[in-house]
N, C-alpha and C positions, 0 to 999 in steps of 0.2 A: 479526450473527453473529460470535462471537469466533475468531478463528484460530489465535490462541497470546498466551500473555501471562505475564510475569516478573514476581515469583514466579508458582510456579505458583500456582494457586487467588488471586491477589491480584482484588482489589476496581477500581472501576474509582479508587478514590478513594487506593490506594495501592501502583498497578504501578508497577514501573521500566520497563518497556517493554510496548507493547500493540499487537497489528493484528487490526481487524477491518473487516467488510464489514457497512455498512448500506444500506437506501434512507431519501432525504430525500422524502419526499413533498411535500410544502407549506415556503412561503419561513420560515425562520427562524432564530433566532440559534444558533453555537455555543455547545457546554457550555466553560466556562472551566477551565484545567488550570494550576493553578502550576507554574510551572521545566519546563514541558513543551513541546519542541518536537513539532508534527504534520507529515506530508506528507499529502495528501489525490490522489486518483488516482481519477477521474472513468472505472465501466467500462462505463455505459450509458445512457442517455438522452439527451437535446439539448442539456444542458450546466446549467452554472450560472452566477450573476455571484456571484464571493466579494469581500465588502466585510470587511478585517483593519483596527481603526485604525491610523490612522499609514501604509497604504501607499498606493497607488491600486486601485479596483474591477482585477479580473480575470477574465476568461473561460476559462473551463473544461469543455474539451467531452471525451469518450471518447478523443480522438487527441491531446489537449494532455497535453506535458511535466508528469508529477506535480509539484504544487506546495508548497513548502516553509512555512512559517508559523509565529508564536509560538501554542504554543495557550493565553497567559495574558494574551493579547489581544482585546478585542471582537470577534465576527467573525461574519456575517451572510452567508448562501446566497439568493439569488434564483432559481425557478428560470424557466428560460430557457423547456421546454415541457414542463411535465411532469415526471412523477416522475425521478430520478436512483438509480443503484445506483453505490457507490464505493467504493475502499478507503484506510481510513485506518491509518497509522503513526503511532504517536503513545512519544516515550522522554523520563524525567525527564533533563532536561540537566546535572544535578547528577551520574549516573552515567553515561549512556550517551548517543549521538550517533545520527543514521541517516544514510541514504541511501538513497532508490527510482529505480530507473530501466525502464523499457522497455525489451526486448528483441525483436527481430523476425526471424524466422528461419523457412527452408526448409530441409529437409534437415537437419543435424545441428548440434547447439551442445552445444559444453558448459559448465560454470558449475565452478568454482572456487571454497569458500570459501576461499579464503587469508589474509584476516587479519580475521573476522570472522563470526560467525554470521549465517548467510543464509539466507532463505525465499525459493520460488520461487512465485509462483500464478499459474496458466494462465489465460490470460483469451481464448483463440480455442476452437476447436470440443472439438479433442482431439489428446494428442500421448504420446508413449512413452518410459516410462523403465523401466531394468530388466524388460523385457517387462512391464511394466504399461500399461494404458489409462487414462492422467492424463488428467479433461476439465474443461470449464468451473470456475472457481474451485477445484480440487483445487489444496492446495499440497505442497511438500517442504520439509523442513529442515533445511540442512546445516549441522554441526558446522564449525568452525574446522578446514580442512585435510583436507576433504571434497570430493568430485567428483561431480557429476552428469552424466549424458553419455544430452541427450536427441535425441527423433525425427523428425521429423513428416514426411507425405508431401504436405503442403498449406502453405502459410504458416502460421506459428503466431507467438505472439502471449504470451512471460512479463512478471511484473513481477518484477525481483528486488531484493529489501529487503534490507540490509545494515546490522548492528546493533554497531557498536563500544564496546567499555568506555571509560572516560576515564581 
């Protein structure tokens, strides 16, 4: 499932930048991407072992640090038990850079684009913004110098991607 991608309408074979949510069902290789860095962010299952050449295998479960990756590198998913649901980031490094990170929060956060176009996607039950009810995989997107000031009355649980030009 695609969640937003630059240009609009671009192909998978000629976005500058792309995030979407797949599931991996069964072990197998990455799609290769020239000049493309990914991060990949493991949001459900028992995990995976990611085999990149060139680095060592890595474990990848729901609660591991999004991991960073060339995506114009061999790169192979094992899975661990079972199907996996994740989210990938993926930007040509020739214009633009990322960064994903975890966010965890009770009670109130607020998010900041300050120097960089940011998406938020909700990955616990459900939480609130702008009197709205954001729930599982719902995201936002804030412009460069944009605020979001969200809710929740339970632990909750963003990823927030941050998308810089070069």
């Amino acid at each position: 499932m695609e969640v937003a991608v630059f240009p609009p309408g671009a192909s998978i074979d000629d976005f500058d930048w792309r995030i979407s949510i797949a599931t991996v069902a069964e072990n197998g290789a990455f799609s290769l991407f020239q000049h493309v860095d990914r991060t990949l962010t493991l949001l459900s299952g028992e995990g995976i072992i990611l085999s990149v050449e060139g680095a060592e295998d890595i474990e990848l479960t729901p609660t591991s640090v999004p991991h960073a990756f060339p995506a114009d590198l061999p790169s192979t998913a094992r899975l661990i038990g079972g199907r996996v649901t994740d989210l990938n980031v993926m930007t040509n490094r020739q214009r633009h850079a990322h960064h994903v990170a975890r966010a965890e929060f009770e009670g109130e956060l607020t998010v900041q684009a300050e120097k960089a176009l940011t998406f938020i996607v909700v990955v616990s039950p459900a939480l609130e913004w702008a009197n709205e009810t954001l729930g599982y995989l719902d995201a936002l997107i804030l412009d460069t110098g944009e605020t979001a000031y969200l809710r929740s009355r339970t632990a909750a649980t963003i990823l927030r991607t941050e998308i810089f030009d070069r």
